[in-house]
GUNUVEX-502478 format. One record per residue (C-alpha): residue in one letter; y, x, z. Coordinates in steps of 0.25 Angstrom, whole numbers, plus 5000, padded with zeros to 4 digits. Last residue first. Layout:
// GUNUVEX-502478
AYXZ;...
This chain:
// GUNUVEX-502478
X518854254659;X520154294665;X520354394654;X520054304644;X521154214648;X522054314651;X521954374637;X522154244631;X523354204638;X523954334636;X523754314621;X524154164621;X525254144632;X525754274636;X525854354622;X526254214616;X527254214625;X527854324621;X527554324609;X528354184607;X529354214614;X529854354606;X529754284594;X530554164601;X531554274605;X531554314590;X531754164584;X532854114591;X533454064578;X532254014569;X532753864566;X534053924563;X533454014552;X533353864545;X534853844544;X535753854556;X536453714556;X535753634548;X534353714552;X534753664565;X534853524564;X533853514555;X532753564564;X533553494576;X533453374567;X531953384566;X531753404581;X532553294585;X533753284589;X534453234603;X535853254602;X536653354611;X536453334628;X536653494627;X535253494633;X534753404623;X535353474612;X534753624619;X533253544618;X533353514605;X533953644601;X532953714608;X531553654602;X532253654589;X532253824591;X530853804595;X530353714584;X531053804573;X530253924580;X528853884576;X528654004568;X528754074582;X527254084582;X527154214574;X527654284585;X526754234595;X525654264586;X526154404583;X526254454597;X524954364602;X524054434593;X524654594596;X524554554611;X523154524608;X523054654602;X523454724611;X522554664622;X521654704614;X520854594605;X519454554608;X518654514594;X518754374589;X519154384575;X518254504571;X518454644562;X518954704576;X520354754573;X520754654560;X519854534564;X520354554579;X521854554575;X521654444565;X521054354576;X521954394585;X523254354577;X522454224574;X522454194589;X523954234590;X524154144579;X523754014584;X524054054599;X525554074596;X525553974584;X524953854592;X525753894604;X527253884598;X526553764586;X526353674598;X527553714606;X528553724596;X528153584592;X528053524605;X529453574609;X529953534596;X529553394599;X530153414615;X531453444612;X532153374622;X531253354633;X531953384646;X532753274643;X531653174643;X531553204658;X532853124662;X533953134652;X535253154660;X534953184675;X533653254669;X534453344660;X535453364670;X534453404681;X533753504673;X535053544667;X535553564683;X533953624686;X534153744673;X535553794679;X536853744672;X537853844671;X537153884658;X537553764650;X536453744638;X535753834628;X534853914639;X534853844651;X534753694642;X533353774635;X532753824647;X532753684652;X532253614640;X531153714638;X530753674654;X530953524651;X530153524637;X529053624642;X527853554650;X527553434640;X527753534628;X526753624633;X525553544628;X525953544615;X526053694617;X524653694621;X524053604612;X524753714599;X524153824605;X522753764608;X522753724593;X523353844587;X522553934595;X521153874590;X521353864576;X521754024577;X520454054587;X519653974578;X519153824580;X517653804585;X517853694593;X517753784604;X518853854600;X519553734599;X519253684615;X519653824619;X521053814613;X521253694618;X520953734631;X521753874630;X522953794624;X523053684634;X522853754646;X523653884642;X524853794636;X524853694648;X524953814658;X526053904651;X526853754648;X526953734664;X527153884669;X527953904657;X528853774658;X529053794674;X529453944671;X530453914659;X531053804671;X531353914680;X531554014670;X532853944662;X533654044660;X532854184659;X533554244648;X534854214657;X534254314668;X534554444656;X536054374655;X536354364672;X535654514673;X536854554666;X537454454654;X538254334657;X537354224656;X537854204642;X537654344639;X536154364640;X535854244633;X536954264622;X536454394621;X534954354617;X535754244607;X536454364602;X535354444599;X534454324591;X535754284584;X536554174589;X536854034580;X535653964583;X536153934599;X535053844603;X533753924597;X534554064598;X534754044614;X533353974616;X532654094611;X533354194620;X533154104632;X531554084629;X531554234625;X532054274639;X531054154644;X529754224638;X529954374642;X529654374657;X529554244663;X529154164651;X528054234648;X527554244663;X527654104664;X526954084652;X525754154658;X525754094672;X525453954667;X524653984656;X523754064665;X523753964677;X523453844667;X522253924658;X521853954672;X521853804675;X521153784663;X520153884665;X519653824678;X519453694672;X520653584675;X521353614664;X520353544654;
């Protein structure tokens, strides 16, 4: 499938798209979000200052929301190409099948994240242990440790809420954005499939990003699994780290790093769904 012109654009595009997102606005929300997963006691404003402040402030504290770019650009590069590939092919193949636009986006969405998992587990691990670990230790001496010490299993931990953030991250993000056109072309142009503004698409992936990060409970599990293995804690599984937290936070803890993730997912919803699509058909 990737082998046609189109899929190795789909490959380029996905590739230089999410690099972008995670080079300007994306990695700062990573960091932020990270912070509040692991650390569940700090508020939304403290955890931002605890970033800042913990690599003491200055230019030193704004770089900090950029720990971990090195390996954040190898994952986007890698999972930016897999995710445009596989969802755009999928996503052709059901609306030639006759599904909806809706139906559609869920489905290439949700094979597309799956697909990412593969690619992300070592570099999510990575920016995770930067961000919730020892930070005299630059981002090769953990890579070497973790090696050293678990070979490349231990650049898995987490994987099963990985692959279900993932799949429900994209499904949702292009699932909904796709029904957000729709209403906004049905409302505006009295048809579902009429050409949107520029505006208006903007408008669609906003509020379909947003209403993606129902999924956050996989997320926050996602990082405390991952932050254990780092710390060389005990290995739970995703259902215990559910328990686990809820025991000690109660359920609003599942939720805590919910506003940077906000921010996150609309922006990369912006880059990797509505800027995707406008690309695509400008490049037809």
């Amino acid at each position: 499938m990737v082998t046609t012109g189109k899929g190795w654009k789909d490959l380029r595009n996905g590739a230089i798209l999410q690099c972008m997102e995670a080079a300007s606005l994306g990695m700062p929300f990573e960091v932020w979000k990270t912070r509040m997963g692991r650390f569940r006691s700090e508020s939304t404003i403290r955890a931002f200052m605890m970033v800042y402040r913990g690599a003491g402030g200055g230019m030193a504290g704004v770089t900090a929301f950029w720990a971990g770019l090195g390996p954040k650009m190898v994952e986007s590069a890698t999972k930016g190409a897999v995710l445009m590939s596989a969802k755009e092919s999928i996503s052709d193949m059901a609306s030639r099948a006759g599904l909806s636009p809706f139906a559609s986006g869920i489905l290439a969405g949700a094979g597309g994240g799956v697909c990412q998992v593969t690619v992300m587990g070592p570099c999510t691990y990575l920016v995770t242990a930067t961000v919730t670990g020892d930070r005299s230790k630059s981002v090769l001496q953990i890579a070497k440790e973790t090696f050293a010490s678990r070979g490349l299993r231990g650049f898995y931990p987490g994987g099963t809420a990985i692959a279900f953030r993932q799949a429900t991250n994209w499904a949702s993000r292009q699932g909904f954005t796709e029904k957000t056109r729709e209403v906004i072309s049905e409302r505006r142009y009295t048809t579902k499939t009429a050409k949107l503004t520029p505006t208006e698409e903007v408008l669609a992936g906003v509020i379909g990003g947003g209403l993606s990060c129902w999924n956050h409970p996989f997320e926050v599990a996602r990082i405390e699994m991952q932050a254990r293995a780092n710390a060389g804690q005990k290995h739970l599984s995703m259902l215990q780290v559910f328990r686990a937290v809820v025991a000690e936070s109660g359920v609003r803890g599942l939720f805590q790093g919910i506003i940077p993730r906000l921010g996150l997912g609309i922006w990369q919803t912006l880059f990797m769904v509505t800027g995707a699509k406008m690309l695509r058909k400008y490049m037809e």
